[in-house]
C-alpha positions as CSV (number, residue, x, y, z in Angstrom):
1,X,7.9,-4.1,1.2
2,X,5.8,-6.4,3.1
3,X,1.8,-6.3,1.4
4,X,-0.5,-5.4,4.1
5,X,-4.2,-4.2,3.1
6,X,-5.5,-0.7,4.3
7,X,-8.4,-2.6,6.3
8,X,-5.7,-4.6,8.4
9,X,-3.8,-1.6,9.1
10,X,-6.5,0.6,10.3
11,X,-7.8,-2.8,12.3
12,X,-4.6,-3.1,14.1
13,X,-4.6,0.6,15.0
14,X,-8.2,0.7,16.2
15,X,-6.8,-2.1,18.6
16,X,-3.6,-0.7,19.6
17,X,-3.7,2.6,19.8
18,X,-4.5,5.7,21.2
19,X,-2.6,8.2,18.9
20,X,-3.6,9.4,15.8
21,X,-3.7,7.3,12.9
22,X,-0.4,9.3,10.7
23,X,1.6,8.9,14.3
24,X,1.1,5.3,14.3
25,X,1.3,4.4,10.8
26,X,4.7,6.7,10.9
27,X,5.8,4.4,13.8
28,X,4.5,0.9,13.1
29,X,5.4,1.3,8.9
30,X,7.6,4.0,7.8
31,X,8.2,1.4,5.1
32,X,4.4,2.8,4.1
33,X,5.6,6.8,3.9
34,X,5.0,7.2,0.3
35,X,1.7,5.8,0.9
36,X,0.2,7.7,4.0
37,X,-1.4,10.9,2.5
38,X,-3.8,8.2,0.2
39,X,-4.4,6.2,3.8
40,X,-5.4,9.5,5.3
41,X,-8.0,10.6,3.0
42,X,-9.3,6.7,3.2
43,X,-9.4,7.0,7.1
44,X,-11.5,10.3,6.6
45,X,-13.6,9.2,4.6
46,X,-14.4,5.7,6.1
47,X,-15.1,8.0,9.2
48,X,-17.3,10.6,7.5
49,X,-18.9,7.6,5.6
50,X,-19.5,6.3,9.1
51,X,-21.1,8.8,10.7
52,X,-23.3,9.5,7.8
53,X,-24.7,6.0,7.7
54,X,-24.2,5.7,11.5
55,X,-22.4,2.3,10.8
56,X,-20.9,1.4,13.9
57,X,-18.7,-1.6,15.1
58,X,-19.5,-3.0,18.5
59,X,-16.4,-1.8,20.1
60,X,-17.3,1.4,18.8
61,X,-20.8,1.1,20.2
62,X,-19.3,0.0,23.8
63,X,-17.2,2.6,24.3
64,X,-19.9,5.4,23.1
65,X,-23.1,3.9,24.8
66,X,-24.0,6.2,27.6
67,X,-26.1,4.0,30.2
68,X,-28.1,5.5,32.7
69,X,-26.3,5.8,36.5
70,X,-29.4,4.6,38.2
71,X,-32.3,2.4,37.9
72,X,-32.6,-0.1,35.1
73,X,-30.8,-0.7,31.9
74,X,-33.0,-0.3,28.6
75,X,-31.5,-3.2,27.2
76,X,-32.8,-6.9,27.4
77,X,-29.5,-9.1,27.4
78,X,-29.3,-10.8,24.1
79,X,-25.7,-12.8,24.9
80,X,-25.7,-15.2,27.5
């Protein structure tokens, strides 16, 4: 069985995928079965940790942000 952190997996499916996170470890590393009930409770609880300390990763931030339609942005641009 090929040693791959937790962290790397749930990376790789933050970046690749739209299904939920048992679907894709059950596609991407069935080697992993015995495994995915302790990976579950560690993705709920990273997420529950998140919210609660509203820790957020930029792509995260992107895709939540809700700009205004009109008139001007809030935001001074920091990255040129």
């Amino acid at each position: 069985m090929k040693q791959t952190i937790f962290f790397e997996l749930y990376s790789l499916y933050q970046n690749s995928s739209l299904n939920s996170f048992d679907e894709w470890l059950e596609f991407r590393y069935p080697e992993h079965e015995r495994l995915f009930d302790i990976y579950i409770d560690i993705q709920s609880e990273y997420e529950t940790l998140k919210d609660e300390y509203i820790f957020y990763l930029l792509m995260t931030f992107l895709l939540t942000l809700e700009l205004p339609t009109k008139g001007t942005f809030p935001f001074d641009e920091v990255l040129g």
